[in-house]
VMD Tcl script that builds the backbone (N, CA, C; Angstrom):
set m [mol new atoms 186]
animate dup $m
set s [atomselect $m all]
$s set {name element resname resid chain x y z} {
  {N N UNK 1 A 74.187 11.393 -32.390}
  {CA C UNK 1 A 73.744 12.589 -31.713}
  {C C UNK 1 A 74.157 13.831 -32.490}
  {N N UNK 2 A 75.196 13.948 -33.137}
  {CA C UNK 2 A 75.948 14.688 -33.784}
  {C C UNK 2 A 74.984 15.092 -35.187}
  {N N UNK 3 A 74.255 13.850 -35.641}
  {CA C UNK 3 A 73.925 14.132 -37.149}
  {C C UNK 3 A 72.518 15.015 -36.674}
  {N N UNK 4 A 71.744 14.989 -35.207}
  {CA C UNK 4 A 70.603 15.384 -35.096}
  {C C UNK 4 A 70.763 17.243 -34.931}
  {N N UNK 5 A 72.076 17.674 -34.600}
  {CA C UNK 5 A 72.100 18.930 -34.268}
  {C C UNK 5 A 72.887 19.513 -35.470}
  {N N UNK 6 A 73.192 18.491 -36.587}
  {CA C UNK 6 A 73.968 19.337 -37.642}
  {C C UNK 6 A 72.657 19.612 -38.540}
  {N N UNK 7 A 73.059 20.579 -39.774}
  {CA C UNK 7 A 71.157 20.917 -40.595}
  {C C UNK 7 A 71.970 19.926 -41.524}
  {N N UNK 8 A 70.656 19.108 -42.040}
  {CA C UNK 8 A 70.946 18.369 -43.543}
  {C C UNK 8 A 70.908 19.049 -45.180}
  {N N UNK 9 A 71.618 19.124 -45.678}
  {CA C UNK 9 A 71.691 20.295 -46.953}
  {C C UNK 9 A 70.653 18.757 -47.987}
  {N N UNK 10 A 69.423 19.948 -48.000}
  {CA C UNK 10 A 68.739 18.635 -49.058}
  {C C UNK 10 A 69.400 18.837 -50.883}
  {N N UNK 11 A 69.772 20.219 -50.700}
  {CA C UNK 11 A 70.319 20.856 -52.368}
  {C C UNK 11 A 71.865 21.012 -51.661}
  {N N UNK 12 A 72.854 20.516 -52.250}
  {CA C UNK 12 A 73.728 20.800 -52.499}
  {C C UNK 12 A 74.558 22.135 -52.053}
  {N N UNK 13 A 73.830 22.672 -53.210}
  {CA C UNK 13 A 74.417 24.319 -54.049}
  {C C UNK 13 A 73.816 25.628 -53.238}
  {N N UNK 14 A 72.710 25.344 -51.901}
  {CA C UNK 14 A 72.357 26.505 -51.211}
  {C C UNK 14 A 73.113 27.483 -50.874}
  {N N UNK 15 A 74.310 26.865 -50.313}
  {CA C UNK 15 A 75.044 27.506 -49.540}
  {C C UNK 15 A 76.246 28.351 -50.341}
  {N N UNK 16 A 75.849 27.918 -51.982}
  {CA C UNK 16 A 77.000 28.812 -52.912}
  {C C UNK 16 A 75.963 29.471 -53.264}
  {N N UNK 17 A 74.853 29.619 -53.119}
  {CA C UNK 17 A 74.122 30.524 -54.190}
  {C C UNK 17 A 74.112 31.592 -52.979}
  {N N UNK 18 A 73.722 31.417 -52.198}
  {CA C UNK 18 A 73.876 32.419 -50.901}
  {C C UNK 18 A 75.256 32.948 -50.813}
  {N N UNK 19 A 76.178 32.454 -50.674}
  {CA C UNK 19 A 77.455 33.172 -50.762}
  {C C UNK 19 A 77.500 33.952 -52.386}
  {N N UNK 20 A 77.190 33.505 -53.343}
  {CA C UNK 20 A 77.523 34.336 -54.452}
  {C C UNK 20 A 76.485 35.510 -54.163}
  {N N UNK 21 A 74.988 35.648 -54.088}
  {CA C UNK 21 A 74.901 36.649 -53.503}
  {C C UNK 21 A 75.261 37.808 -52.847}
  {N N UNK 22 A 75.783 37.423 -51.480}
  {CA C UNK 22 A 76.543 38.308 -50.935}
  {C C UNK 22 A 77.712 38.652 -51.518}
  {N N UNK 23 A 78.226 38.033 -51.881}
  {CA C UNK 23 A 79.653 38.142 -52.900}
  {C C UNK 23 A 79.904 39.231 -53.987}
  {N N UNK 24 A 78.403 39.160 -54.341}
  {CA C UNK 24 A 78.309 39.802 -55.438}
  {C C UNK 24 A 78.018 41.484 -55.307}
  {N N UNK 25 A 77.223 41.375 -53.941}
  {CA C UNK 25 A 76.015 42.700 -53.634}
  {C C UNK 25 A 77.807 43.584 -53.051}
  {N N UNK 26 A 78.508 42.569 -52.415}
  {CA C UNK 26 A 79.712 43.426 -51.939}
  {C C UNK 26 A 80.756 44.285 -52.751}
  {N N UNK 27 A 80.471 43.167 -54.319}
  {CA C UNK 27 A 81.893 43.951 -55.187}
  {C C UNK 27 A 80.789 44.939 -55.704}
  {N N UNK 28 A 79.347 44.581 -56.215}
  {CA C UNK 28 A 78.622 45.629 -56.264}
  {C C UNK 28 A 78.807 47.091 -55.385}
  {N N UNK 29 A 78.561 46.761 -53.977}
  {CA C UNK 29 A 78.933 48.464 -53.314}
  {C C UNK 29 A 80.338 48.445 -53.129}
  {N N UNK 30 A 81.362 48.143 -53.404}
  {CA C UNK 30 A 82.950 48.398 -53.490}
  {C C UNK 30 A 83.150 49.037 -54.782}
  {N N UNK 31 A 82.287 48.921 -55.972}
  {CA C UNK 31 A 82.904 49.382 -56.927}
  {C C UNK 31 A 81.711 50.832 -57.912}
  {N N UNK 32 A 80.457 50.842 -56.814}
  {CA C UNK 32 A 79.234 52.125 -57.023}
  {C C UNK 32 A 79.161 52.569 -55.220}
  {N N UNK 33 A 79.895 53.449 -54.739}
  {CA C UNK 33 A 79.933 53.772 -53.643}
  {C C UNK 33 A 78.398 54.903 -53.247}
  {N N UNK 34 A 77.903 55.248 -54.366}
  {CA C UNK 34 A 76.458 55.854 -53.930}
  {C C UNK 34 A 75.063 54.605 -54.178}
  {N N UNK 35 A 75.577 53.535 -54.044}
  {CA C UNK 35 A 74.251 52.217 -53.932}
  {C C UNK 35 A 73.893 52.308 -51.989}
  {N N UNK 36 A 72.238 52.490 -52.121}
  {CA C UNK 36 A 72.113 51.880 -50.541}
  {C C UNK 36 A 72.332 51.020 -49.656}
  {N N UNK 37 A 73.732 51.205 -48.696}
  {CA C UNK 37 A 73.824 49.572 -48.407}
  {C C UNK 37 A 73.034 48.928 -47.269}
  {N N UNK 38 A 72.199 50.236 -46.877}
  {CA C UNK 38 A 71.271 48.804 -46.143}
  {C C UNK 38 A 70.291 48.656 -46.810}
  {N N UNK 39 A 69.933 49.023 -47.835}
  {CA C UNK 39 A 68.731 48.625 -48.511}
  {C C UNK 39 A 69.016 47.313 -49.454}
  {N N UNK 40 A 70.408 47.103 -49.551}
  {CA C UNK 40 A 70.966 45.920 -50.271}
  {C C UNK 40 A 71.169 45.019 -49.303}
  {N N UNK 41 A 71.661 45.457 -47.965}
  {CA C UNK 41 A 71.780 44.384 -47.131}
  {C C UNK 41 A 70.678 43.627 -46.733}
  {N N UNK 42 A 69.578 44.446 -46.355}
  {CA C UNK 42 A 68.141 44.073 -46.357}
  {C C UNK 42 A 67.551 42.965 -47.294}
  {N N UNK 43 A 67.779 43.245 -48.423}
  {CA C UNK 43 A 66.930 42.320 -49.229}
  {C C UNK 43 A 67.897 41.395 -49.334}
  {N N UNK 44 A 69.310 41.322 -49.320}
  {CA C UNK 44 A 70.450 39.913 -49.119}
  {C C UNK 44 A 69.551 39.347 -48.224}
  {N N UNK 45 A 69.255 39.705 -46.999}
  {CA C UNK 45 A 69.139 39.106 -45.858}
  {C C UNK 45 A 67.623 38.451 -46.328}
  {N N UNK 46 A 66.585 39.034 -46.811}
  {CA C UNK 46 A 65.250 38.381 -47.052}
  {C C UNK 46 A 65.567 37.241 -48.364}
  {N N UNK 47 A 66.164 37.177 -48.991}
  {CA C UNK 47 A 66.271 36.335 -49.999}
  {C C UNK 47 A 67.476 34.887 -49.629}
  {N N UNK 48 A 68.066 35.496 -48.445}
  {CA C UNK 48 A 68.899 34.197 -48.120}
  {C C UNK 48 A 68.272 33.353 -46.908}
  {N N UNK 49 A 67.199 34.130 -46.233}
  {CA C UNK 49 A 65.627 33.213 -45.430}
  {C C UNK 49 A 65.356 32.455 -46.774}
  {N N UNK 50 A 64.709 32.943 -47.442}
  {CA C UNK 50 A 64.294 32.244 -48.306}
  {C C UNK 50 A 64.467 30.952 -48.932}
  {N N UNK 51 A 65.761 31.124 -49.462}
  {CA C UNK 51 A 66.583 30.485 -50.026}
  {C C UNK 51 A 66.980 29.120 -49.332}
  {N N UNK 52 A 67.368 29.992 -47.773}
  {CA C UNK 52 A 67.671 28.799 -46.975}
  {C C UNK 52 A 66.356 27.870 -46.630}
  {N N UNK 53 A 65.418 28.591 -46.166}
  {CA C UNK 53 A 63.869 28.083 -46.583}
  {C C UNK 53 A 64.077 26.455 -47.606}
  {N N UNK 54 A 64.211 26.890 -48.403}
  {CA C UNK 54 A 64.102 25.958 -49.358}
  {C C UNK 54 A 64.874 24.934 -49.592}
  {N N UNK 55 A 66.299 25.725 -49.373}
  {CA C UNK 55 A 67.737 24.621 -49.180}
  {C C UNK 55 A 67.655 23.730 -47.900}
  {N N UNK 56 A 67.741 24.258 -47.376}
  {CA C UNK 56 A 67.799 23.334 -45.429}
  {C C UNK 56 A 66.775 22.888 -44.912}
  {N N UNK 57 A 66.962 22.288 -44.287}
  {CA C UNK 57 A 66.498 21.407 -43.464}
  {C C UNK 57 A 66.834 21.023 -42.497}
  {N N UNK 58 A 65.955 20.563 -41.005}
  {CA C UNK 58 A 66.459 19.742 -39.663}
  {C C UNK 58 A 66.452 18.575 -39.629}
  {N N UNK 59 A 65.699 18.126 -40.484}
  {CA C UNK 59 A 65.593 16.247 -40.948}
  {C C UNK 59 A 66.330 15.803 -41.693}
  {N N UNK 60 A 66.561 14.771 -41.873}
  {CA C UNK 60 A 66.974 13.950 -42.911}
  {C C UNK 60 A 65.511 13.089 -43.407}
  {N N UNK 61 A 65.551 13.775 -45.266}
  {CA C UNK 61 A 64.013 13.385 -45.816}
  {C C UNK 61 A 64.665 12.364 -46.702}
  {N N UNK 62 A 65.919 11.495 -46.701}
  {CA C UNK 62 A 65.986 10.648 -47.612}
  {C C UNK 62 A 65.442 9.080 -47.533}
}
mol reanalyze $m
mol bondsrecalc $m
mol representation Tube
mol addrep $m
């Protein structure tokens, strides 16, 4: 019951490429304090749909 409500990672590495992202966009505005941060947060947020799009899954396709 457990495996049907957890998501199945079909790639591995989704969930680091998404964190380095954000990771990155953060030391980015910590270290240029005139960058837009919701215009950076914004597109974090459309590219980690994406991403996850592609990474995740509710099935298991093996």
């Amino acid at each position: 019951m457990l495996k049907e409500i957890m998501l199945f990672i079909k790639y591995p590495y989704t969930a680091g490429v998404i964190a380095i992202i954000w990771l990155g966009s953060a030391i980015l505005m910590a270290i240029n304090k005139g960058l837009p941060s919701i215009r950076i947060v914004a597109i974090n947020m459309v590219v980690s749909v994406i991403i996850a799009g592609f990474g995740f899954t509710g099935k298991n396709q093996a």
